[in-house]
C-alpha positions in Angstrom: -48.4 117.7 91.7 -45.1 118.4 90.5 -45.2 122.5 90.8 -47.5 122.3 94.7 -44.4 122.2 96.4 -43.2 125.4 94.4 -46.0 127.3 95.3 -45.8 125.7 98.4 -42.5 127.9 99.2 -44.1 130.9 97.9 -46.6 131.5 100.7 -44.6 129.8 103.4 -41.6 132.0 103.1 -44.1 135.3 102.5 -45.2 134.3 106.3 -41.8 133.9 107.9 -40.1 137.0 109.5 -37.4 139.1 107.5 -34.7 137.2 109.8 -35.9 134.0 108.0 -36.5 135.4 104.7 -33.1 136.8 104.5 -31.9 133.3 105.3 -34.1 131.9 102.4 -32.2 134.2 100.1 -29.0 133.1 101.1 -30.0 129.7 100.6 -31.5 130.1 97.6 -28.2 131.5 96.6 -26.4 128.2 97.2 -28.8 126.3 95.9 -28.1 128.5 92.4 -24.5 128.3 92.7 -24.1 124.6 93.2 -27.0 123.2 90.3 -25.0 125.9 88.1 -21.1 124.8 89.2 -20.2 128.5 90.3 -18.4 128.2 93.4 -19.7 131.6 95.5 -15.8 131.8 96.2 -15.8 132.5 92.4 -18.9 134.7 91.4 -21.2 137.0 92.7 -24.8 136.4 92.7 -27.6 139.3 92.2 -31.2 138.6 91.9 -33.1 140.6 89.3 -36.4 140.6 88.0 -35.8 138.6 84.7 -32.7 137.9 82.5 -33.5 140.8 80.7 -32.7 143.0 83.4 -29.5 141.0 83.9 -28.3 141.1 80.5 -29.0 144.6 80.9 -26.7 145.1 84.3 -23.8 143.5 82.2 -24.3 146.2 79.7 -24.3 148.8 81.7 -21.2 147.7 83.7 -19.8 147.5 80.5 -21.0 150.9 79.7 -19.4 152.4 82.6 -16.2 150.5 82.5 -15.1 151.8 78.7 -12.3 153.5 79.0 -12.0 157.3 76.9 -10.4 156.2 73.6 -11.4 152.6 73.8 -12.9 150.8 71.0 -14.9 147.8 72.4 -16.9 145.4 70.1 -19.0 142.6 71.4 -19.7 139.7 69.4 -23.6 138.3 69.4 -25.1 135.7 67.2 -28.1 135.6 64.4 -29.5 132.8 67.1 -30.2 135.7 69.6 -33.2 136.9 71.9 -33.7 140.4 72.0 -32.7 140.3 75.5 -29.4 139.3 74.5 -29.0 141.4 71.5 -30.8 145.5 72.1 -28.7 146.0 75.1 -25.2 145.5 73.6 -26.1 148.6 71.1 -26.5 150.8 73.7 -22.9 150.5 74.8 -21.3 154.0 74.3 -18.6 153.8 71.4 -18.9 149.5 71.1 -18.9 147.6 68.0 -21.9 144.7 67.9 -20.6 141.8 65.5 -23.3 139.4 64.5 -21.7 135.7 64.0 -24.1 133.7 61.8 -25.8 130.3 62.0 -26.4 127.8 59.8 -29.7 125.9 59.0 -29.9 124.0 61.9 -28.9 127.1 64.5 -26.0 126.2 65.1 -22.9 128.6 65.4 -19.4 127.7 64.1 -16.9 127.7 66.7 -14.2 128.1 63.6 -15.5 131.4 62.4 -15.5 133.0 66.1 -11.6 131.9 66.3 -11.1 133.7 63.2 -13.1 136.7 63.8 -11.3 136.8 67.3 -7.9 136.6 65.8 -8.6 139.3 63.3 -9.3 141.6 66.1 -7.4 141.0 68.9 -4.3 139.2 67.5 -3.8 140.8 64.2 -5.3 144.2 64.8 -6.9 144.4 61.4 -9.4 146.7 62.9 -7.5 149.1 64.6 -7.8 149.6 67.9 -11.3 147.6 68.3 -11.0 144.6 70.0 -13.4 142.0 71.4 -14.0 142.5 74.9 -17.2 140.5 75.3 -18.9 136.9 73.0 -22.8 137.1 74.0 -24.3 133.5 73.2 -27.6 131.9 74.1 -27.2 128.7 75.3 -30.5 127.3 73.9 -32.2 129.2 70.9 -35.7 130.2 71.8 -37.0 129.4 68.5 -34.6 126.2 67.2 -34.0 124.6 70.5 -30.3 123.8 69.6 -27.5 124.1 72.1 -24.7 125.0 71.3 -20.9 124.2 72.3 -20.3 126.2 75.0 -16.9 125.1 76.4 -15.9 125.5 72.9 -16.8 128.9 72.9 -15.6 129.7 76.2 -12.2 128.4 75.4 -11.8 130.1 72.1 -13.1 133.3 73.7 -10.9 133.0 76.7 -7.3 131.9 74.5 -8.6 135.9 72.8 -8.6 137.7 75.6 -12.5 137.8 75.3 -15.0 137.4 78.6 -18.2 134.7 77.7 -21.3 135.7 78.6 -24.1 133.2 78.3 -28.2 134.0 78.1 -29.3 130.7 79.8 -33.2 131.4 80.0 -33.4 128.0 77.8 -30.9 126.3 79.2 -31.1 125.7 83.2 -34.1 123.3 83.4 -33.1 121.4 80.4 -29.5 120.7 80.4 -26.6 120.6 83.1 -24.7 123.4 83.5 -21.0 124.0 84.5 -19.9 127.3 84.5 -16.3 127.4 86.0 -15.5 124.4 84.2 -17.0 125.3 81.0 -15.4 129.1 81.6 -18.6 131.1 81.8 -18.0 134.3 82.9 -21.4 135.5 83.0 -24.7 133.9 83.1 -28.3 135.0 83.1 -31.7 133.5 83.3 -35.7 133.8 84.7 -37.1 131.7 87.4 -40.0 131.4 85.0 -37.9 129.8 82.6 -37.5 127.0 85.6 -41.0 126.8 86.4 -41.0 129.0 88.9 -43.1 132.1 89.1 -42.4 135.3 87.2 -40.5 137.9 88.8 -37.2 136.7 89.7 -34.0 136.1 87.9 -30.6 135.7 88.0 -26.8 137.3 87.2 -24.3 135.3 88.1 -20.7 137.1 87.4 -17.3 136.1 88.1 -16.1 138.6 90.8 -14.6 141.8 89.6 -16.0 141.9 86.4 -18.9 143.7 87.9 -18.7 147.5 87.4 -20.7 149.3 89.8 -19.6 151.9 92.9 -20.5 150.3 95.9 -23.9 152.5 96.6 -25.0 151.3 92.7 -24.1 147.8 93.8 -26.4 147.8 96.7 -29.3 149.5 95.6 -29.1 146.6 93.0 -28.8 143.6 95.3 -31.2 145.0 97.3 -34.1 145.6 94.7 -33.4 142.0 93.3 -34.3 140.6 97.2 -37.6 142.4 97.6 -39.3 139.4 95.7 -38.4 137.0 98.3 -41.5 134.5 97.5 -40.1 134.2 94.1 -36.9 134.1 95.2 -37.8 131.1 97.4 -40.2 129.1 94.6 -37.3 129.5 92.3 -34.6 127.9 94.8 -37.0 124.9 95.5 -38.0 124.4 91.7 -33.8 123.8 91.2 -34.0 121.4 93.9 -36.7 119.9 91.9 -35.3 119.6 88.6 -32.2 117.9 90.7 -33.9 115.3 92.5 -35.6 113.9 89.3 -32.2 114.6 87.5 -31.6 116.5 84.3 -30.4 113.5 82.9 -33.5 111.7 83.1 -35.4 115.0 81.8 -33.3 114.9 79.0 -33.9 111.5 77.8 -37.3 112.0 78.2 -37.2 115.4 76.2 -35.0 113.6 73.7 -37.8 110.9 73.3 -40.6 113.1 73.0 -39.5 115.7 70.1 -38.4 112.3 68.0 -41.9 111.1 68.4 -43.1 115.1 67.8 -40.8 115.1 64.8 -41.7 111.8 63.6 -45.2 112.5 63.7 -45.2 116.3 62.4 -43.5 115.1 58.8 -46.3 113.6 58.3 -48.9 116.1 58.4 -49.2 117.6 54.8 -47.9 121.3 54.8 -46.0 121.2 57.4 -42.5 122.7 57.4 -40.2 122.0 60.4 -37.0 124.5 60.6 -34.0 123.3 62.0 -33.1 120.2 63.0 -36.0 117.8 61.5 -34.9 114.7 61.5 -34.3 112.5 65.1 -31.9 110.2 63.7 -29.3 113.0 62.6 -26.2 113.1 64.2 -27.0 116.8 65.3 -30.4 115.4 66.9 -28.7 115.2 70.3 -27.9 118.6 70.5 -31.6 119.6 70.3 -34.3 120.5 73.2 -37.8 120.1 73.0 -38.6 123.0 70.8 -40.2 122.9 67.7 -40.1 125.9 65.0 -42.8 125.4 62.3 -45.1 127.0 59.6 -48.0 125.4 57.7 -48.7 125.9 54.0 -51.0 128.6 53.3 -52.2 129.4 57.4 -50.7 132.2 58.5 -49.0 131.0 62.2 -50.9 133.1 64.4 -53.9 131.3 63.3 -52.6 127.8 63.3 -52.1 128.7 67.7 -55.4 130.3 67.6 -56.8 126.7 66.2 -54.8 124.3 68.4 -55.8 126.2 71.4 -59.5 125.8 70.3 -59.3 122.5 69.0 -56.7 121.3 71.7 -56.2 123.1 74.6 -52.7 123.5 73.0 -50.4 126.1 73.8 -48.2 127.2 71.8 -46.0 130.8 70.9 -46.6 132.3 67.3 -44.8 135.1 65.4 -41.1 135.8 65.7 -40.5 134.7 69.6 -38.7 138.0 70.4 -35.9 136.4 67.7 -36.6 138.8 65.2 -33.3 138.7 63.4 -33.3 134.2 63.6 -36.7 134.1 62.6 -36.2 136.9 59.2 -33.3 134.4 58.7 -35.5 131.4 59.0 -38.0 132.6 56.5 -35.6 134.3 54.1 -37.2 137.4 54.5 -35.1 140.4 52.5 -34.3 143.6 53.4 -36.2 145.7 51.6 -39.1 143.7 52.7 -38.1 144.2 56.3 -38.0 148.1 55.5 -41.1 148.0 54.3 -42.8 146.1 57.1 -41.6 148.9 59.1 -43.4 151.2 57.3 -46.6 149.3 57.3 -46.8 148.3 61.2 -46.7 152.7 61.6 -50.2 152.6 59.7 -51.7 149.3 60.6 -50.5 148.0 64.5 -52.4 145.0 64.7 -51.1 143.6 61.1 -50.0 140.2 61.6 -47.0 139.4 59.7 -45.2 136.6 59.0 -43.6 134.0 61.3 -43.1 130.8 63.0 -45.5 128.4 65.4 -43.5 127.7 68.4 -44.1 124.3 70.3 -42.0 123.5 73.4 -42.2 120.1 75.7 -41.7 120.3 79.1 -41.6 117.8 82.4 -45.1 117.3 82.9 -45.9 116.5 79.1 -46.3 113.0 77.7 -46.7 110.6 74.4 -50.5 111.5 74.4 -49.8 115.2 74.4 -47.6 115.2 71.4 -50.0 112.2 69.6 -52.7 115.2 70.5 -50.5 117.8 69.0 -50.1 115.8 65.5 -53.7 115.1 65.5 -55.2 118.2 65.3 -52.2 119.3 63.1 -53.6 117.1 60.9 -57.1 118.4 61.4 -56.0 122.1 61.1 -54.1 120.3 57.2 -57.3 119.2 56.2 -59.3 122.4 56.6 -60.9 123.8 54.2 -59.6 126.9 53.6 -61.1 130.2 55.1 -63.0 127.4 57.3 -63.2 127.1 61.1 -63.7 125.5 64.3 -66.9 127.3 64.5 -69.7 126.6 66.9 -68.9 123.2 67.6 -65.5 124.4 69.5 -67.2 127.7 70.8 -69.1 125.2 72.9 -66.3 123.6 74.2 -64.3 126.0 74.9 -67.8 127.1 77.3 -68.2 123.6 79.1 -64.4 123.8 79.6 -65.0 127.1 81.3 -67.4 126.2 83.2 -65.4 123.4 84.7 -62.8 125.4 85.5 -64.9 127.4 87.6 -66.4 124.6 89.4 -63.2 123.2 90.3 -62.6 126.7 91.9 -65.6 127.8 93.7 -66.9 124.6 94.4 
């Protein structure tokens, strides 16, 4: 019931003439500017197909903006997603500084104030200064937010623009970009339980550098999907009228009991933030990073999705540098899984389970979660599910396709 009316928009606005749709749009992009606090008097707004491709536009305005004997550098995080993290290397002539993170994910606001004033105060470095500080504002794979109007400041006192990869971040926390002095911002409809296909770039104006004919063809590609468009702006309105406040204290209650719950299982190692009654706790989403002792993590979501119906992410999330740092993996052991994965493709290596809570879960969905944790614990080992689940998964197919056709 929650998502109908989301869908809802999706075929209504496919039936309305391009007059109307081209309204929709620029609804849409009021709708984005006020849940995000970026007055349109401030920033531009393009639509894109993800926030990959948005990072990516940022890059390449960057890319075309470098003036000849320039020496940019742009400073990223361990905590990244690729999406945030492959397109600043492809900046001609740019520097990419990777800040670390500690255990918990989180990023020290310190240490980017002093790597900042090396650069651009001191000029320890030459002439390579920081031009651009690339964060996530939720970690894919820890579910920690960090201080982003900490960030911003320090950035902005530097010299330094703040771009922010929000995919995690708009349908779970409240966002203010002017205020908290975001100067870029990217994320994915999907991200906001709104179909695939559409995202955002929100950029405050100028900073954009396209020629006018480059800008078009952009903003014009990123309207074609004006369904999406239109299921994403009525998923914001949404997440507003139940109020990200209450989603938050809901989310905030659920990954205590999750947390709570998962210690106990025997095996089971929680990264990051495990404990609900730390101080840090309240800076934390509804994600869940974990491996279990001696079952490889791509198996352990193959079991939950027999045994549960659970769905879950497994492997290294797209996070490949957080995830190596998670698990302590070394270098040379890096190299060499290079080397293997040319030989054997469908090797599965090493990683994390993912679990991630979301508005239409409850307490009987993470009590379901522990308990077949638990079950998957007490396995023997080499053992499986076996028939006995292979026939439920088939009577659960089959009602599926009742509750279509029939």
């Amino acid at each position: 019931p929650t998502f109908e009316p989301i869908w809802t928009a999706v075929r209504q606005t496919w039936r309305q003439s391009t007059q109307v749709q081209r309204a929709v749009v620029q609804t849409v992009k009021t709708i984005v500017a006020d849940v995000l606090g970026a007055p349109c008097s401030e920033y531009d707004l393009l639509f894109t197909s993800n926030t990959t491709e948005a990072i990516n536009l940022v890059a390449e305005s960057a890319s075309t903006g470098v003036e000849p004997g320039a020496k940019p550098v742009v400073v990223n995080t361990l905590l990244e997603h690729n999406s945030n993290e492959l397109p600043w290397r492809m900046i001609p002539g740019a520097t990419l500084v990777r800040l670390p993170m500690d255990s918990e994910g989180f990023v020290n606001p310190s240490e980017l104030e002093a790597l900042l004033r090396t650069y651009n105060e001191r000029g320890e470095y030459g002439g390579k200064r920081v031009r651009l500080v690339a964060v996530s504002g939720a970690s894919n794979v820890l579910g920690v937010f960090n201080n982003l109007a900490e960030i911003g400041r320090i950035a902005h006192r530097y010299g330094a623009r703040l771009l922010v990869d929000a995919a995690q971040l708009v349908a779970h926390r409240k966002v203010a970009m002017e205020r908290t002095g975001i100067d870029y911002l990217a994320f994915s409809a999907h991200k906001a339980y709104a179909p695939f296909g559409t995202g955002v770039l929100l950029a405050r104006k100028g900073l954009l550098n396209f020629s006018p004919d480059r800008m078009e063809r952009i903003r014009s590609s990123g309207e074609e999907n004006v369904g999406g468009i239109a299921a994403l702006g009525k998923a914001l309105v949404l997440l507003q009228r139940i109020g990200l406040d209450v989603i938050q204290e809901e989310e905030r209650a659920l990954t205590a009991r999750a947390l709570r719950g998962m210690g106990r299982v025997p095996g089971l190692r929680i990264y990051g933030i495990a404990n609900p009654t730390s101080s840090a706790f309240v800076h934390k989403g509804g994600v869940i990073p974990f491996d279990m002792k001696g079952v490889i993590s791509h198996t352990v979501a193959r079991e939950l999705a027999a045994r549960g119906g659970i769905g879950v992410r497994s492997g290294c999330h797209c996070a490949h540098l957080t995830v190596k740092r998670m698990l302590g993996v070394p270098s040379w052991a890096e190299r060499l899984q290079g080397v293997i994965l040319t030989g054997i493709r469908r090797l599965e290596l090493p990683g994390v389970v993912r679990v991630s809570l979301g508005i239409e879960n409850g307490e009987e969905d993470v009590d379901t979660l522990i308990h077949m944790l638990g079950g998957i614990a007490r396995q023997p080992k080499g053992g499986s599910p076996g028939k006995k689940v292979r026939q439920q998964l088939d009577e659960f197919s089959e009602v599926a396709v009742q509750r279509v056709y029939c």
